[in-house]
KEMIKOL-668225 format. One record per atom (N, C-alpha, C): residue in one letter; x, y, z. Coordinates in steps of 0.05 Angstrom, whole numbers, padded with zeros to 5 digits, always signed. Example, Ala and Ser with C-alpha at 12.3 -4.5 7.8 and 13.67 -1.06 7.14 Angstrom:
% residues 2
A+00264-00114+00156
A+00246-00090+00156
A+00264-00066+00156
S+00257-00045+00142
S+00273-00021+00143
S+00258+00001+00157
This chain:
% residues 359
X+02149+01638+00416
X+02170+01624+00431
X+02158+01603+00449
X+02152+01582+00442
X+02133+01563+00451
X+02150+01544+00476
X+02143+01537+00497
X+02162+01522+00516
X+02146+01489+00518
X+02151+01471+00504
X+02139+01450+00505
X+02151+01425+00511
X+02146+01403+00513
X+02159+01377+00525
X+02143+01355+00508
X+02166+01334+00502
X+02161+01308+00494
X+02174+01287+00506
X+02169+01256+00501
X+02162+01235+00521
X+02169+01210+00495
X+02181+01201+00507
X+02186+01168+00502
X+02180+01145+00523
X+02163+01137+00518
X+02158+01116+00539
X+02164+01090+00528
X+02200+01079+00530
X+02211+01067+00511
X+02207+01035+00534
X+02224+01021+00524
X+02219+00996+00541
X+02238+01002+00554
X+02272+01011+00558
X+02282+01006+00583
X+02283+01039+00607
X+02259+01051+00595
X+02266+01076+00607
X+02237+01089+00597
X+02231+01112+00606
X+02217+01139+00604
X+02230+01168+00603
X+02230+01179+00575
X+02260+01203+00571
X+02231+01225+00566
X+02243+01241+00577
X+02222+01272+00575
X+02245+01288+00573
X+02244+01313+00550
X+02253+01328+00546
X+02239+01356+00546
X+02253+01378+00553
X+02237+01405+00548
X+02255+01425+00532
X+02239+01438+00513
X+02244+01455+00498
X+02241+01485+00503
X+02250+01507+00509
X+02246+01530+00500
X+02252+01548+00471
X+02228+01554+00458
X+02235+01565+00437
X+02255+01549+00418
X+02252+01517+00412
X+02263+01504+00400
X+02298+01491+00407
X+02302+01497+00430
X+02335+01497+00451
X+02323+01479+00468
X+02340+01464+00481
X+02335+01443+00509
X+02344+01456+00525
X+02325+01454+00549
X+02320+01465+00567
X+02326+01453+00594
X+02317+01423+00589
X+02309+01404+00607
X+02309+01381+00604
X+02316+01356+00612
X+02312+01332+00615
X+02314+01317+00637
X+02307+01282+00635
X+02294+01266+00654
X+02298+01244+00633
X+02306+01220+00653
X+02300+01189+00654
X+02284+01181+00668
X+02270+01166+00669
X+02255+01144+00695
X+02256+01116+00699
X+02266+01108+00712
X+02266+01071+00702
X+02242+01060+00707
X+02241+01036+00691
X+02223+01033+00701
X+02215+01018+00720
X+02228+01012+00752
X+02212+01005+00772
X+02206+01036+00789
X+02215+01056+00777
X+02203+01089+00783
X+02170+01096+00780
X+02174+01089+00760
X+02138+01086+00745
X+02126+01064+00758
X+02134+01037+00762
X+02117+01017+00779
X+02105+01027+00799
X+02132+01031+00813
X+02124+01055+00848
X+02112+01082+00847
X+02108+01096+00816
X+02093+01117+00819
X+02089+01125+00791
X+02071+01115+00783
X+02063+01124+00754
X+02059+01150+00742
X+02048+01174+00769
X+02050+01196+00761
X+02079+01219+00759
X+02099+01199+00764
X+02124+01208+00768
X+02139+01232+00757
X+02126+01226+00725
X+02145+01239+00701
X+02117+01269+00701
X+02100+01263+00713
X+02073+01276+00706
X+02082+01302+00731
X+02093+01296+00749
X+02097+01314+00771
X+02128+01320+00762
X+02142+01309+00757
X+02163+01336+00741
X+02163+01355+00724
X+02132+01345+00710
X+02132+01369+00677
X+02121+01399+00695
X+02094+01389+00722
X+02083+01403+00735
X+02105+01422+00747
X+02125+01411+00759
X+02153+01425+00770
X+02161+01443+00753
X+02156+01449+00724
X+02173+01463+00707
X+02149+01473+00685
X+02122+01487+00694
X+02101+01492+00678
X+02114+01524+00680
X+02106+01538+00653
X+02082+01529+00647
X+02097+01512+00616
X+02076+01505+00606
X+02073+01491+00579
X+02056+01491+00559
X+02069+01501+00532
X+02047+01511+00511
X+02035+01477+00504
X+02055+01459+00499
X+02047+01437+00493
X+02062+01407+00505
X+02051+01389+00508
X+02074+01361+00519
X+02054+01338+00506
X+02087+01329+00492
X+02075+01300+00474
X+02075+01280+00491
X+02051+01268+00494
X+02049+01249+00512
X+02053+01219+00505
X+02060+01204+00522
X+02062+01178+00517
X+02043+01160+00494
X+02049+01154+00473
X+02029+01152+00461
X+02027+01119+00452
X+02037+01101+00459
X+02040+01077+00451
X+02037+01068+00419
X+02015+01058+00415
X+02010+01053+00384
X+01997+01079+00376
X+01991+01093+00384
X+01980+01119+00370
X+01959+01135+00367
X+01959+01159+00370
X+01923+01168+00365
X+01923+01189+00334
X+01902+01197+00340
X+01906+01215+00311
X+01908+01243+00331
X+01926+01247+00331
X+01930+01283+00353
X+01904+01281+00368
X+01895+01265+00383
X+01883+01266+00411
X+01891+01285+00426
X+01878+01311+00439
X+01888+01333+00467
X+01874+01308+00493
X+01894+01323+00512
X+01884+01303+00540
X+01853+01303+00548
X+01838+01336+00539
X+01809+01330+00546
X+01799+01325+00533
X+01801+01305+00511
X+01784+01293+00489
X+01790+01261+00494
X+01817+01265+00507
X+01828+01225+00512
X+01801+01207+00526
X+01785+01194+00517
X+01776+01173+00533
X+01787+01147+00541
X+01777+01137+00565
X+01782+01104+00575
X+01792+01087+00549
X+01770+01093+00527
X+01777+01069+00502
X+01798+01085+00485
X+01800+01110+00489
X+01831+01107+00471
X+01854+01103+00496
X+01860+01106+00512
X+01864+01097+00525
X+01880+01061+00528
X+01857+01048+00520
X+01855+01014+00505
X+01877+01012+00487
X+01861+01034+00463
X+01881+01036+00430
X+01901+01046+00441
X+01908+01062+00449
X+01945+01065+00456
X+01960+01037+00461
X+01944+01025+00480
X+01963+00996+00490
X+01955+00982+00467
X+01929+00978+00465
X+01922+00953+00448
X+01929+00924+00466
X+01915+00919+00489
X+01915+00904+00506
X+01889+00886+00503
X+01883+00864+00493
X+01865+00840+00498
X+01846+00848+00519
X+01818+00851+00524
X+01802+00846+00547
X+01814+00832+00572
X+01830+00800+00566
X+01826+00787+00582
X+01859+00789+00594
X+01873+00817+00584
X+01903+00814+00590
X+01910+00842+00604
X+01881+00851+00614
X+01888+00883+00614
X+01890+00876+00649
X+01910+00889+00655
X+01914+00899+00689
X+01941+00876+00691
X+01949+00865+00664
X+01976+00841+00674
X+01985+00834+00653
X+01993+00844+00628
X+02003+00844+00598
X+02031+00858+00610
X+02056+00846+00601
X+02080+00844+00597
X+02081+00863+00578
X+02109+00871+00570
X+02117+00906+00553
X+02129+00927+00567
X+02123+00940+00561
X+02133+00971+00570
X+02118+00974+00602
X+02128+00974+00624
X+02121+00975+00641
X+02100+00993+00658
X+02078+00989+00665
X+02060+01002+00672
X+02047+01021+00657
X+02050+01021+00617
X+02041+01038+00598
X+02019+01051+00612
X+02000+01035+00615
X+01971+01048+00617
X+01968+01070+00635
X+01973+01057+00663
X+01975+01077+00680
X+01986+01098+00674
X+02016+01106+00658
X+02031+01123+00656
X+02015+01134+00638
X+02008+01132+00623
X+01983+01151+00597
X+01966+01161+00612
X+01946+01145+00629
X+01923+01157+00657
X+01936+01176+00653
X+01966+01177+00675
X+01972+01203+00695
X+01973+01224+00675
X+01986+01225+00654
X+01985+01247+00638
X+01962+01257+00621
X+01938+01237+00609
X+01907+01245+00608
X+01900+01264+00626
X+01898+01257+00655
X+01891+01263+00681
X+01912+01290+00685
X+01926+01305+00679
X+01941+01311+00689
X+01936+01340+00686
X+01912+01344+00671
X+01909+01377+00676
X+01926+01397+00657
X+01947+01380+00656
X+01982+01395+00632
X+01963+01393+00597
X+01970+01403+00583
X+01961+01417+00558
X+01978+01392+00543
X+01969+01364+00551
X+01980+01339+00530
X+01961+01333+00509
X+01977+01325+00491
X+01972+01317+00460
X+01984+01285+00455
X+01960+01263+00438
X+01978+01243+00434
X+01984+01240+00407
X+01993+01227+00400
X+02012+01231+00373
X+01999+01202+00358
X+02005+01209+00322
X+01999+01186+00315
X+02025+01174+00312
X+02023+01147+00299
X+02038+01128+00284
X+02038+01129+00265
X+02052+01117+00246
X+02052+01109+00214
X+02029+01110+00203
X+02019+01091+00210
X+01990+01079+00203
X+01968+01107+00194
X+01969+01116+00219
X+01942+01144+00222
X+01958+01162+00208
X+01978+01160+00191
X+01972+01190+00171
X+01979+01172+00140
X+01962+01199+00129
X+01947+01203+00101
X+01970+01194+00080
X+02000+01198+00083
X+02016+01207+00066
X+02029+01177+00058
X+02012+01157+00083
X+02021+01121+00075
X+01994+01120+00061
X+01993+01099+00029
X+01972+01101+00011
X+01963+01070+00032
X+01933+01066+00023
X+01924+01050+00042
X+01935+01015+00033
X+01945+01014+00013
X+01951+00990+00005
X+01980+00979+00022
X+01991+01001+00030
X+02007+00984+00045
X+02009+00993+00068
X+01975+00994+00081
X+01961+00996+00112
X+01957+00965+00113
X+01942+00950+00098
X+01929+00925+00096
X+01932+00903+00120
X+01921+00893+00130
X+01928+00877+00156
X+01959+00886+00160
X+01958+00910+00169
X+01967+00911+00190
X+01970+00936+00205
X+01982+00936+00231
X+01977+00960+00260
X+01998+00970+00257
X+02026+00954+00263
X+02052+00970+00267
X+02076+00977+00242
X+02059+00996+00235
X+02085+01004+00209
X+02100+01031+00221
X+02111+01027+00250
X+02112+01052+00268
X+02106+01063+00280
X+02099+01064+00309
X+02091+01070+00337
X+02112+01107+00336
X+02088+01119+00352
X+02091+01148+00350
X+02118+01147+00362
X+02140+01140+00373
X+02160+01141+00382
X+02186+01136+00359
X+02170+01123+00338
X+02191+01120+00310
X+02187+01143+00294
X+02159+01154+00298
X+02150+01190+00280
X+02170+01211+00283
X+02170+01202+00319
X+02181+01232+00334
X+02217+01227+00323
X+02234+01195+00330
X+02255+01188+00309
X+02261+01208+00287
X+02237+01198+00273
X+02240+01211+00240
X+02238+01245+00241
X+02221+01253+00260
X+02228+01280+00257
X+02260+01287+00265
X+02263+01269+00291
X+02293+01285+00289
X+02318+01276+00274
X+02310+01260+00254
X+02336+01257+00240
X+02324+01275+00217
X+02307+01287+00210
X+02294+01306+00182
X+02311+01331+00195
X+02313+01335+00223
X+02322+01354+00226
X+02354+01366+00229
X+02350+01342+00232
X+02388+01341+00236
X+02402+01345+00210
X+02383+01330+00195
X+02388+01326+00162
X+02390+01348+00160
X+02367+01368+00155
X+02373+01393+00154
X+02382+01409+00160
X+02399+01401+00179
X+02414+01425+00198
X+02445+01421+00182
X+02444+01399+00165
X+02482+01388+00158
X+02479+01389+00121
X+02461+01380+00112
X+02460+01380+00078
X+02425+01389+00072
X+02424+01388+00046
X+02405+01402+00027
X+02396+01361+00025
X+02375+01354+00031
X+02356+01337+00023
X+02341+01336+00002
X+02354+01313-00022
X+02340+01310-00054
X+02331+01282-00044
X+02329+01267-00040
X+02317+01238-00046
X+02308+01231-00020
X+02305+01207-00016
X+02291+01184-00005
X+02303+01182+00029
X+02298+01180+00040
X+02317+01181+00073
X+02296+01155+00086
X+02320+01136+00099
X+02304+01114+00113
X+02322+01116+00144
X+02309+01109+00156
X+02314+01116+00186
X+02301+01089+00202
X+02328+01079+00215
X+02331+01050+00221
X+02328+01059+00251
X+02313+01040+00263
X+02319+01048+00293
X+02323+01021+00318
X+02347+01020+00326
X+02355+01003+00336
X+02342+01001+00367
X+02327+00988+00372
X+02317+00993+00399
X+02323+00973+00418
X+02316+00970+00449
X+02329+00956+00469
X+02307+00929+00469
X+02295+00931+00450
X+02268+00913+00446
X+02265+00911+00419
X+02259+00924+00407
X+02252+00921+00367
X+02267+00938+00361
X+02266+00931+00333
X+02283+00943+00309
X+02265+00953+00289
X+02267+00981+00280
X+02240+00985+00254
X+02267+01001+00236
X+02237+01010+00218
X+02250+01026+00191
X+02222+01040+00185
X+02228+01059+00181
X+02220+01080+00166
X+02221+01094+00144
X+02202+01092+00117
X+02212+01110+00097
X+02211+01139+00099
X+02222+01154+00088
X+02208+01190+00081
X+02217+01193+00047
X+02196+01202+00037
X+02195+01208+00008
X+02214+01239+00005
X+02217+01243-00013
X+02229+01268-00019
X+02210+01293-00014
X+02184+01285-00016
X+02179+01311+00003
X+02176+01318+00023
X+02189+01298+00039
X+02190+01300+00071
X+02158+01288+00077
X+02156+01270+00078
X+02128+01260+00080
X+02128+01225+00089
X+02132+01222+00118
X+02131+01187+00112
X+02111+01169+00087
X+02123+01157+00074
X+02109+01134+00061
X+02109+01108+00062
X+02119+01100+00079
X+02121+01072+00096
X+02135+01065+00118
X+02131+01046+00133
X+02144+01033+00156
X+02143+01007+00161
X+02170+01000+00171
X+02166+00969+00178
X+02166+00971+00214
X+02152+00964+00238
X+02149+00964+00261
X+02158+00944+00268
X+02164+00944+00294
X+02187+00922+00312
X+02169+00900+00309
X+02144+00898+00308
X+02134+00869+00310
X+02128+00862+00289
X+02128+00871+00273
X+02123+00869+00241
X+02153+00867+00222
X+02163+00880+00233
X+02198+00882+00222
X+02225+00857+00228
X+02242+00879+00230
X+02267+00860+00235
X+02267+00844+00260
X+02291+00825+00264
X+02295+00813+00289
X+02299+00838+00303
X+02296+00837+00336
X+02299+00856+00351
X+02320+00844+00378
X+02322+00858+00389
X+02342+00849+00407
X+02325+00829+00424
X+02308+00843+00437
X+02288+00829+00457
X+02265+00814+00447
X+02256+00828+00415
X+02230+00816+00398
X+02242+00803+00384
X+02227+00785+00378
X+02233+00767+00352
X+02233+00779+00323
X+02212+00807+00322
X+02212+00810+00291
X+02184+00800+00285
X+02186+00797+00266
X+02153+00791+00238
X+02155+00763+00257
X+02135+00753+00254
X+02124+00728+00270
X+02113+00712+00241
X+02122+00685+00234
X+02121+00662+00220
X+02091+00668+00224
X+02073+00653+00216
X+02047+00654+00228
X+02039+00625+00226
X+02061+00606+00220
X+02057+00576+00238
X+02071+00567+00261
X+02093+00593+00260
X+02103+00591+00292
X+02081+00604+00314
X+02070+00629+00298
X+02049+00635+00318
X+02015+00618+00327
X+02023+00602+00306
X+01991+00597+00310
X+02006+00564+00330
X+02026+00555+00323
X+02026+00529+00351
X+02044+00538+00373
X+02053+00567+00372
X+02058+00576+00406
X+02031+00592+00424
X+02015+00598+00403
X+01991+00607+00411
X+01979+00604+00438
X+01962+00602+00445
X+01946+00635+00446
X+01968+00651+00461
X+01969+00674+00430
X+01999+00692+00447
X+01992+00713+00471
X+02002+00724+00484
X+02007+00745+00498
X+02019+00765+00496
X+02012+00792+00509
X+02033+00806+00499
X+02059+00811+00504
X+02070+00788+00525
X+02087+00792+00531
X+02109+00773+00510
X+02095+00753+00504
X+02103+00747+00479
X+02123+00764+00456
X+02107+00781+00450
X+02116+00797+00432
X+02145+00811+00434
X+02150+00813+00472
X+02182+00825+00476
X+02204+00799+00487
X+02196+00777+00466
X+02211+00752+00470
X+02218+00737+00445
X+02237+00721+00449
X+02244+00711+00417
X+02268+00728+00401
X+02281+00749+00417
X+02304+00761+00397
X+02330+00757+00405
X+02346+00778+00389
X+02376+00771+00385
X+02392+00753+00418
X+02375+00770+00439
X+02388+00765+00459
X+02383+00743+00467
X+02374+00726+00459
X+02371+00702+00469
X+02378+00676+00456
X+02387+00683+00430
X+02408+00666+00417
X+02433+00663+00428
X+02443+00644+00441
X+02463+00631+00461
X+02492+00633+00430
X+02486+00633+00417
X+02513+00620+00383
X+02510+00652+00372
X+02539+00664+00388
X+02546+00691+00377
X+02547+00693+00347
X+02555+00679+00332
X+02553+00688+00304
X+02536+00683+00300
X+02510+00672+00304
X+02493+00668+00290
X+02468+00686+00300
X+02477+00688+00317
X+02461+00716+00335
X+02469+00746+00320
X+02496+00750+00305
X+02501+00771+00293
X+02498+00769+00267
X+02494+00745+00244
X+02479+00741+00226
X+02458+00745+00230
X+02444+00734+00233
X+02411+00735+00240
X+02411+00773+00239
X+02413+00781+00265
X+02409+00802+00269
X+02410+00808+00239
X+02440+00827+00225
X+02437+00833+00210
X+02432+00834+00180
X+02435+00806+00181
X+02424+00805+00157
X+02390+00815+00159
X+02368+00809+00181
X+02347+00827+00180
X+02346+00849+00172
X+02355+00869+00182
X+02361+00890+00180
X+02367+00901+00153
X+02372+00885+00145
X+02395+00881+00103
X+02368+00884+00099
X+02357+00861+00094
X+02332+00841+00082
X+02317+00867+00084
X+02301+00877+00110
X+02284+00899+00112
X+02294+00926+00089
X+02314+00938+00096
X+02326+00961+00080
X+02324+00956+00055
X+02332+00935+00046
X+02335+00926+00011
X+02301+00930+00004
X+02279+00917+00019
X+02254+00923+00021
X+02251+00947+00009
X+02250+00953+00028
X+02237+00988+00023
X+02245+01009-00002
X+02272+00995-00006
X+02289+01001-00022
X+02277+01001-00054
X+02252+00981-00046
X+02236+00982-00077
X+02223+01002-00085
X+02216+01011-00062
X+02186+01034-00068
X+02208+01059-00081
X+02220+01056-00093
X+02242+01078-00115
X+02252+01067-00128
X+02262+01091-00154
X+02276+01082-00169
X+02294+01052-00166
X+02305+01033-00176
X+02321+01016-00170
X+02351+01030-00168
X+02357+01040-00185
X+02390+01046-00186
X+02392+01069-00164
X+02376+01085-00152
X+02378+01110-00138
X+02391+01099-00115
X+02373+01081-00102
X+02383+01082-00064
X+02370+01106-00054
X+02370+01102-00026
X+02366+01114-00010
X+02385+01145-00007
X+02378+01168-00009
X+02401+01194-00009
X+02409+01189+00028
X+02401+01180+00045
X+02411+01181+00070
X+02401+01149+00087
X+02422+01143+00090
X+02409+01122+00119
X+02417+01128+00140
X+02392+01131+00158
X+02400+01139+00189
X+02396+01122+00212
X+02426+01117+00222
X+02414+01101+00242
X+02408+01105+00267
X+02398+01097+00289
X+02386+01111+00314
X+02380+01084+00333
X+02383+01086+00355
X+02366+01076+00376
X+02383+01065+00403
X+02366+01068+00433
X+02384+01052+00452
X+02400+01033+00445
X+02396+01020+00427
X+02411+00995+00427
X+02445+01000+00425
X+02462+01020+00414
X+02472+01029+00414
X+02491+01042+00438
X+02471+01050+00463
X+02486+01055+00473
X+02484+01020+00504
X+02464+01005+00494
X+02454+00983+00523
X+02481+00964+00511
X+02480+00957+00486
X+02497+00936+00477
X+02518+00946+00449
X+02540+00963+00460
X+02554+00980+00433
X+02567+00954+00421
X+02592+00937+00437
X+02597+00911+00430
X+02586+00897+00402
X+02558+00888+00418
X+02535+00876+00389
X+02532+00890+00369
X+02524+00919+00370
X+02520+00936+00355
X+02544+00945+00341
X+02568+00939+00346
X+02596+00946+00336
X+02599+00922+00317
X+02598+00890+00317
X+02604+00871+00307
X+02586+00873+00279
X+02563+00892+00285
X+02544+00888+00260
X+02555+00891+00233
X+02572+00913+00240
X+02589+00931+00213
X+02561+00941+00198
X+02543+00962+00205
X+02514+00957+00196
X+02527+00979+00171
X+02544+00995+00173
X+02551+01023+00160
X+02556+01005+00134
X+02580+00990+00129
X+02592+00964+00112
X+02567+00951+00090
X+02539+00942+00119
X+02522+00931+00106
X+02502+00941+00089
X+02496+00966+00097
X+02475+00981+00088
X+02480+01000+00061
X+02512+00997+00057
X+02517+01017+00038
X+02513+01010+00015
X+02500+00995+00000
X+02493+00986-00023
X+02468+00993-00030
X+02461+00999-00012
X+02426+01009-00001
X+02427+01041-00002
X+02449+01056-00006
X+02450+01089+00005
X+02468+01091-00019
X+02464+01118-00031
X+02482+01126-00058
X+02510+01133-00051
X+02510+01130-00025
X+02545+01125-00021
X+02553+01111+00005
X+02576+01102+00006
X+02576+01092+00044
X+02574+01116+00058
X+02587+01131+00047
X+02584+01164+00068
X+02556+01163+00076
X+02534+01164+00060
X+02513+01163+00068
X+02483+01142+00090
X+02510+01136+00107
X+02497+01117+00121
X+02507+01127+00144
X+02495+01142+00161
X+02505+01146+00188
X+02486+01149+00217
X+02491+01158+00238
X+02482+01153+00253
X+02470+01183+00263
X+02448+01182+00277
X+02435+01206+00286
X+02448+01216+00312
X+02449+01238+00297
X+02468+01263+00320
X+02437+01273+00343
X+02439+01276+00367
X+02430+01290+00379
X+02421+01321+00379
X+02401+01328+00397
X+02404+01357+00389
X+02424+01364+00411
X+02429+01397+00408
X+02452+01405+00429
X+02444+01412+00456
X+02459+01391+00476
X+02453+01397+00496
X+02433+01373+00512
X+02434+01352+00489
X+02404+01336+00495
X+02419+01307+00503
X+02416+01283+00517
X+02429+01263+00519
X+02393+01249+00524
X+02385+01248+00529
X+02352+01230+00531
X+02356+01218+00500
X+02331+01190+00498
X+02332+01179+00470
X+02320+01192+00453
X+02334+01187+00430
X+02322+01206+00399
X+02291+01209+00399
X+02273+01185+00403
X+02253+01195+00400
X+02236+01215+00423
X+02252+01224+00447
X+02237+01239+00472
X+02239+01269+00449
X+02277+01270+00445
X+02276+01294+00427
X+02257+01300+00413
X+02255+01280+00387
X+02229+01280+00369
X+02213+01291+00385
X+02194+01275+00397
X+02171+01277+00408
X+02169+01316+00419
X+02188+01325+00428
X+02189+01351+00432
X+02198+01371+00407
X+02207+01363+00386
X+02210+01377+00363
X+02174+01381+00346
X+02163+01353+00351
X+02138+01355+00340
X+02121+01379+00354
X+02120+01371+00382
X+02112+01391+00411
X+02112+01425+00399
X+02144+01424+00391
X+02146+01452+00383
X+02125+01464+00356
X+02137+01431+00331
X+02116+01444+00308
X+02082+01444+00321
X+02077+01434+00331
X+02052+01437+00329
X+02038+01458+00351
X+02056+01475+00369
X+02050+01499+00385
X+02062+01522+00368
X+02067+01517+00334
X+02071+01543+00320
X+02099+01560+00325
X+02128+01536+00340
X+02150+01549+00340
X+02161+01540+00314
X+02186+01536+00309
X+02208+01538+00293
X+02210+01513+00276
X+02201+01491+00292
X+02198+01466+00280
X+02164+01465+00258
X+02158+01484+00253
X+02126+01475+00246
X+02126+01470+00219
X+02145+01480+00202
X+02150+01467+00179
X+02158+01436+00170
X+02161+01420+00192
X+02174+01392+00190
X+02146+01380+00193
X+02124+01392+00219
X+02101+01379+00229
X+02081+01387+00205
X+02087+01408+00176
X+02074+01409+00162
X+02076+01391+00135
X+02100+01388+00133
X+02113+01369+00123
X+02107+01340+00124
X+02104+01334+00145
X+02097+01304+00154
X+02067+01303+00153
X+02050+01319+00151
X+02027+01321+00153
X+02013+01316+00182
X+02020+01319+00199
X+02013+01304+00220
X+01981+01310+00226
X+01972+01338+00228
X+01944+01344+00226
X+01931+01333+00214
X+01929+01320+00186
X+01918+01298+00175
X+01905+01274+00189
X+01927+01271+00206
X+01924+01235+00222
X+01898+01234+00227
X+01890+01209+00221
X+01869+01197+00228
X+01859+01167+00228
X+01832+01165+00233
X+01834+01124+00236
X+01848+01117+00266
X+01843+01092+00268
X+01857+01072+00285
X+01878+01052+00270
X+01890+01043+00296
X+01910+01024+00286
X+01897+00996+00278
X+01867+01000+00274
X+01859+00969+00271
X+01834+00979+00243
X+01844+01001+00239
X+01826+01002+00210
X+01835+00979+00184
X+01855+00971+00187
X+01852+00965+00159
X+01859+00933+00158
X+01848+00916+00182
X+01852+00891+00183
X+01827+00881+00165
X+01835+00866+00144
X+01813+00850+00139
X+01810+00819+00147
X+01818+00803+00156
X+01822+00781+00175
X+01784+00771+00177
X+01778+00753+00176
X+01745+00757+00185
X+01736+00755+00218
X+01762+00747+00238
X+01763+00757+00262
X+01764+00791+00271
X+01779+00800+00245
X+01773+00829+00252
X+01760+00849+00275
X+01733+00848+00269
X+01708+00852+00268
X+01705+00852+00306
X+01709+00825+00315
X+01720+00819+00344
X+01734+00836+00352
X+01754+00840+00346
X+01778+00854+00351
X+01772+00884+00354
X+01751+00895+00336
X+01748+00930+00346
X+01726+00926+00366
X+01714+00910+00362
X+01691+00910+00383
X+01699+00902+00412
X+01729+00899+00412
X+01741+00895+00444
X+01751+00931+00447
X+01746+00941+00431
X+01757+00972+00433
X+01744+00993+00424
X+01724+00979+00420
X+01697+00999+00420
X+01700+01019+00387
X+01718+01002+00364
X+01716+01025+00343
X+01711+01002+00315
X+01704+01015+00297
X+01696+01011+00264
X+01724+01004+00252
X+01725+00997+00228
X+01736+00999+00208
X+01738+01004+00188
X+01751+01010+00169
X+01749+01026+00142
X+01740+00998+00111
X+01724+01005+00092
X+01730+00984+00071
X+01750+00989+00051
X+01768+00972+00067
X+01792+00969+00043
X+01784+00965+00009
């Protein structure tokens, strides 16, 4: 009966949830000028409510199941993935770093989580230049819509899991055996509310030298021409799904599309005009099969804090450990910069102190 906690450290918020024996127990928001003024914030509420078999910690781009007394300074780096010359004033998720510190530091029995990327079950060909095919906060997503899934029907096919965020937009595949096999990530993916999406790479190379704050600029919200702001949007979103939509049979579709994310509840309006249910159903073996992710009971924090504490549970050996076996997560391994071949590459791990794999 394992009592553990997971963590979203999303862009307009910090959601921690606690589990007993697979039931919510507990929750928390933090905004973020909470964490500006005190980064160990969320770190001194989990302490308020110990003990704890396990707590998924903030994990940004990802580790391969890192425990807190194995975390070093340089993974540390790889979670943000912050430039040498941008670290202590890089734009994003507000005060990431620090907030990872306090929970490294924190003595509590934390674990960081991978991403897409760091597990086995994506074949490496479609790792290839690139990092974000899913930040551990789209994993913990996918666990809780596998679960929900399974809590309402019997799962035969393909499940893609859209996640609408207050910043990016991704997608996620899961194969039929419950096993991610691809992802599209907010900076790599669709338009996003706040992100732009996949970046041109002649828009990027003459707005250059980017930043990272860059990266949470350029989206829906800043298109002034409402319809064209609600095109855009969704037709991305189309474009992405139809994507993924390859890696299977053609005539099958997707057996579930799930949709998920703040965005939903910061801007319902926008998110109402999309008609995404309408759009996506050509993509799913029925319109029925396009819906939105139910919460667990009792839980109002964002889907991925849940996740992040459903994984918490599989991997402290409660009730969920069939989903965390499923997904392979023990597997994870690598960095998020293994599989750049770029001939700047090379630069790039050596600002983070790690190797790369030969593709």
């Amino acid at each position: 009966m394992p009592r553990v906690a997971g963590c979203d450290p999303g862009t307009s918020s910090l959601d921690l949830l606690v589990l007993d024996d697979g039931a919510v127990a507990d929750q928390v928001r933090f905004a973020p000028d909470a964490l500006r003024a005190d980064p160990a914030a969320a770190v001194a509420w989990l302490r308020d409510r110990r003990p704890f078999d396990l707590v998924a910690g903030p994990s940004g781009y990802g580790l391969p199941l890192v425990r807190a007394a194995d975390c070093t300074d340089a993974h540390l780096d790889m979670m943000s993935l912050v430039r040498p010359d941008e670290r202590g004033a890089a734009g994003g998720v507000a005060g990431f770093g620090a907030v990872a510190r306090a929970f490294r530091d924190s003595g509590l029995p934390v674990v960081f989580l991978p991403g897409v990327v760091h597990l086995p079950t994506v074949p490496p060909h479609r790792k290839l230049n690139r990092i974000d095919l899913g930040t551990p906060d789209k994993v913990g997503v996918v666990a809780l819509a596998l679960a929900r899934i399974a809590d309402t029907w019997t799962r035969e096919g393909p499940v893609c899991v859209v996640e609408l965020g207050t910043a990016f937009t991704a997608a996620v595949v899961v194969n039929e055996r419950g096993e991610i096999a691809d992802g599209v990530g907010g900076t790599a993916g669709p338009l996003g509310w706040r992100g732009g999406g996949a970046w041109d790479g002649e828009a990027a190379y003459l707005l250059g030298p980017l930043r990272k704050a860059d990266l949470f600029a350029g989206g829906a919200a800043g298109v002034a021409d409402a319809e064209v702001r609600r095109a855009a949007f969704v037709e991305s979103v189309v474009r992405t799904v139809a994507g993924l939509c390859g890696l299977f049979e053609p005539d099958d579709g997707f057996e579930t599309i799930v949709l998920s994310g703040r965005l939903f509840a910061a801007e319902p309006a926008f998110v109402a005009s999309l008609r995404l249910v309408e759009a996506l159903a050509p993509f799913a073996r029925s319109e029925y099969e396009v819906v939105g992710l139910t919460p667990l009971a009792g839980a109002w924090v964002k889907e991925a804090a849940q996740g992040a504490a459903l994984l918490a549970d599989g991997l402290a050996g409660g009730r969920y450990r069939p989903l965390v076996d499923a997904l392979r997560l023990r597997e994870a391994s690598g960095t998020a910069l293994d599989w750049l071949t770029h001939p700047g590459a090379a630069a790039v791990r050596a600002w983070f102190g790690v190797g790369g794999r030969a593709p």
